[in-house]
C-alpha angles and dihedrals in degrees: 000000000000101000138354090267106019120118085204094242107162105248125186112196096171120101090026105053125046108259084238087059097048096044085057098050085047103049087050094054091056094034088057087046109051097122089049099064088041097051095037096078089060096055111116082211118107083249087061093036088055097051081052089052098055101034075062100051096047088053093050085059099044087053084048087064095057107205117183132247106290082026104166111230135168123219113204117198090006088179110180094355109247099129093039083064095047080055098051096046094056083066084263124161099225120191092187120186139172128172086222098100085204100050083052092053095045088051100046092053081044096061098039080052096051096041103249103108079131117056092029117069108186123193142149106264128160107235084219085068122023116201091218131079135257121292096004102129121070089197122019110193122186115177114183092355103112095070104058089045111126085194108021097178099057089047091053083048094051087053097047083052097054097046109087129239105287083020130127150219131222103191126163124190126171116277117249084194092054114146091234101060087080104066106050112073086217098060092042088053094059091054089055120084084268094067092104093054089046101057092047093060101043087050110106111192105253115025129095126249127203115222124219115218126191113240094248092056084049083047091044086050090054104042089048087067105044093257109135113214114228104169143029150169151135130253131198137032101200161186091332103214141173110206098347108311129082139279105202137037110257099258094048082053096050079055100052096045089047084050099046092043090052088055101045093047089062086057089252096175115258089018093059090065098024096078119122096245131042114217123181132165110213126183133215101234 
């Protein structure tokens, strides 16, 4: 799920690549697929549907927050732009960035196309350093952001400086717990004491990795730097695969993930934490 040609291993670069290396190989992969995650919110697939399902409850969060008209909000890894849009047109001030020259571009064009070159200011930015001041965003949203991070915690940091004071953050990051970790050999191996070895011998030099995190370490990230949670939950129960291929036709699977999602959305303990994506809403008291 976590990329067009990714087998969702959990990979963790940092430590034994230079952050400059692993920003690069990052901002390629996303530079080389910029059609994908534009196109990936339109497949009828449960891949598509869960994008969907996230993109909505990130927004449900973000109208939680209930920013007035001109609110200022940062979009971090704005990608194609289609939340940046959802954004805009809720009279939204977006200062959206990404350090993939390409998403930039797609959601610049985006945004002149929509009629929002106004109230939309698009540019390349690293998460680790914000070019912006404290407290100068009223909203910061980062949606599939956490798992390309090479030093998550000093990006988390760099969003918690720029919210202002009262202010709040929508993140998301992939979930370590996810239900369907359990059913492929490969992802229960990197959770063994091999995993190390076993990342090291799945890395090829080059290519970017996503990283899963559990949601307390999500929750630990936030607290550490004086951000209050104030809601959380998981999205997403699928493709279910065993070494690498699935288990279910696509519209079984489009079943299942309806069923679980259900489940989890009513709190049903396991479930509840189990989903793909972790999404949480945190405020700046």
């Amino acid at each position: 799920m976590g990329s067009p040609d990714s087998d969702s291993e959990i990979e963790r670069q940092a430590g034994e690549m230079a952050p400059a290396s692993i920003q690069k190989n990052v901002n390629t992969h996303f530079d080389s697929t910029v059609a994908y995650w534009d196109e990936v919110y339109a497949e009828e697939g449960v891949q598509g549907r869960i994008y969907r399902n996230r993109q909505a409850v990130v927004l449900s969060n973000i109208d939680a927050a209930a920013l007035p008209a001109g609110g200022r909000v940062l979009e971090i890894g704005c990608g194609a732009g289609r939340l940046t849009m959802q954004l805009a047109e809720r009279g939204l001030y977006v200062e959206a960035i990404d350090a993939s020259p390409g998403m930039v571009e797609l959601t610049a064009e985006r945004a002149r196309r929509a009629g929002f070159a106004e109230s939309v200011h698009v540019a390349v930015a690293d998460v680790h350093a914000l070019p912006f001041p404290d407290g100068a965003f009223d909203l910061v949203v980062a949606v599939g952001v956490l798992p390309w991070l090479h030093t998550p915690a000093s990006a988390v940091l760099e969003m918690a400086r720029v919210v202002s004071q009262g202010g709040e953050l929508v993140v998301t990051a992939d979930n370590g717990a996810r239900l369907t970790s359990f059913f492929d050999p490969r992802e229960i191996l990197a959770r063994t004491p091999l995993s190390r070895l076993y990342r090291k011998l799945r890395k090829r030099p080059g290519v970017a990795r996503s990283r899963l995190d559990f949601p307390a370490r999500v929750d630990r990230l936030l607290r550490e730097c004086g951000m209050r949670t104030i809601e959380r939950r998981t999205v997403g129960f699928g493709p279910m695969s065993f070494l690498g291929r699935p288990i279910f036709s696509e519209p079984r699977s489009l079943r299942i993930d309806e069923r679980l999602q259900r489940l989890a959305d009513r709190g049903v303990p396991v479930l509840r934490w189990t989903g793909w994506h972790y999404v949480v809403r945190a405020n700046k008291p």
